[in-house]
C-alpha positions as CSV (number, residue, x, y, z in Angstrom):
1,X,47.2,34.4,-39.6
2,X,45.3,31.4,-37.7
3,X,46.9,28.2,-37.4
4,X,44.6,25.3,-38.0
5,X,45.3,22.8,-35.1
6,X,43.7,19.3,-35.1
7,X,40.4,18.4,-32.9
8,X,39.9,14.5,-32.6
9,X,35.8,15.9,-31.5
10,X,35.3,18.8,-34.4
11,X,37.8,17.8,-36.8
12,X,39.6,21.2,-36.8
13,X,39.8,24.2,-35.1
14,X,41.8,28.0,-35.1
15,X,43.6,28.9,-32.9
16,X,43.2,32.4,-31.5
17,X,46.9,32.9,-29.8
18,X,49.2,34.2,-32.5
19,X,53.3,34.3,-32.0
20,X,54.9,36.4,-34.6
21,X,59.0,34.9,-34.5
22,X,60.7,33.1,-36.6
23,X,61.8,33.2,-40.3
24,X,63.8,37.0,-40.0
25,X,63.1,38.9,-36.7
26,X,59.9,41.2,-36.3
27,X,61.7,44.4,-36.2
28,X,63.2,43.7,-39.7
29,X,59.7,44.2,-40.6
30,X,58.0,46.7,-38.0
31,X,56.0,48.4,-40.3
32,X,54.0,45.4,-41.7
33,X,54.0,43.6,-38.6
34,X,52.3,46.4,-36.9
35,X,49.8,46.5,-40.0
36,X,49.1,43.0,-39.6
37,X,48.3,43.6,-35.8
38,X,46.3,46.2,-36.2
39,X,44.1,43.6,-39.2
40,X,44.3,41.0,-36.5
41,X,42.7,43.5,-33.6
42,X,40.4,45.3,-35.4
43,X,37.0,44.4,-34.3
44,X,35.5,44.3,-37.9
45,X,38.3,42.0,-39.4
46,X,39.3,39.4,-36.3
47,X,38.6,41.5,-33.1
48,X,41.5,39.3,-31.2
49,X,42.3,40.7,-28.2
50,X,45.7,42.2,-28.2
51,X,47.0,40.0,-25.3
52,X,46.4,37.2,-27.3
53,X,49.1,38.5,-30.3
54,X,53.1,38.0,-29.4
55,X,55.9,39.8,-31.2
56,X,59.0,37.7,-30.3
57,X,62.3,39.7,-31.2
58,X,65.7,40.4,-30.3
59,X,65.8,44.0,-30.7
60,X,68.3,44.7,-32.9
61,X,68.3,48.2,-31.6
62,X,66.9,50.4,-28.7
63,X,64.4,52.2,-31.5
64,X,63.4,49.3,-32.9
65,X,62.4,47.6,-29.8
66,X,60.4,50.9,-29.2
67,X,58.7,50.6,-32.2
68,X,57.2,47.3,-31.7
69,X,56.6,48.3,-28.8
70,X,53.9,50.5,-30.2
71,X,52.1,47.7,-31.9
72,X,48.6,46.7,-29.9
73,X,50.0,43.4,-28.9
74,X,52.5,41.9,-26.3
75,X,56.0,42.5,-27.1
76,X,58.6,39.2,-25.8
77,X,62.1,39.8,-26.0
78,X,64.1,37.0,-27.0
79,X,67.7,37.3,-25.1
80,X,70.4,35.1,-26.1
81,X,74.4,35.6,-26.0
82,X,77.1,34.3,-28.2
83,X,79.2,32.9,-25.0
84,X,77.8,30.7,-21.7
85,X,80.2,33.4,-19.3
């Protein structure tokens, strides 16, 4: 879940803003994405704060979107379109 990030003072550090995107889309996966948020939140496994978790997607549907949507976490919505007009 944590990225380790380089630290020229302490050698290494995590970092404690997660982006879930990438590698197959979010809502592919809703169910274990929202399981892994809910890990990630919890106070007695990593108590981050849920502005600190992205879910990056493109919504593949309306319900889907909803659905993340109902993950304790910010949700980004990744617009793109297959023309420039």
């Amino acid at each position: 879940f944590f990225s380790i990030l380089s630290n020229s003072t302490t050698g290494c550090c995590l970092s404690n803003q997660i982006v879930f995107m990438g590698m197959g889309d979010a809502a592919d996966n809703i169910d274990s994405v929202k399981k892994a948020v809910d890990v990630m939140t919890d106070r007695s496994c990593f108590g981050l704060a849920p502005s600190k978790i992205t879910i990056s997607t493109v919504g593949p549907s309306p319900e889907a979107f909803r659905d993340l949507a109902k993950a304790n976490s910010v949700l980004a919505w990744s617009g793109h379109a297959a023309r420039d007009e």
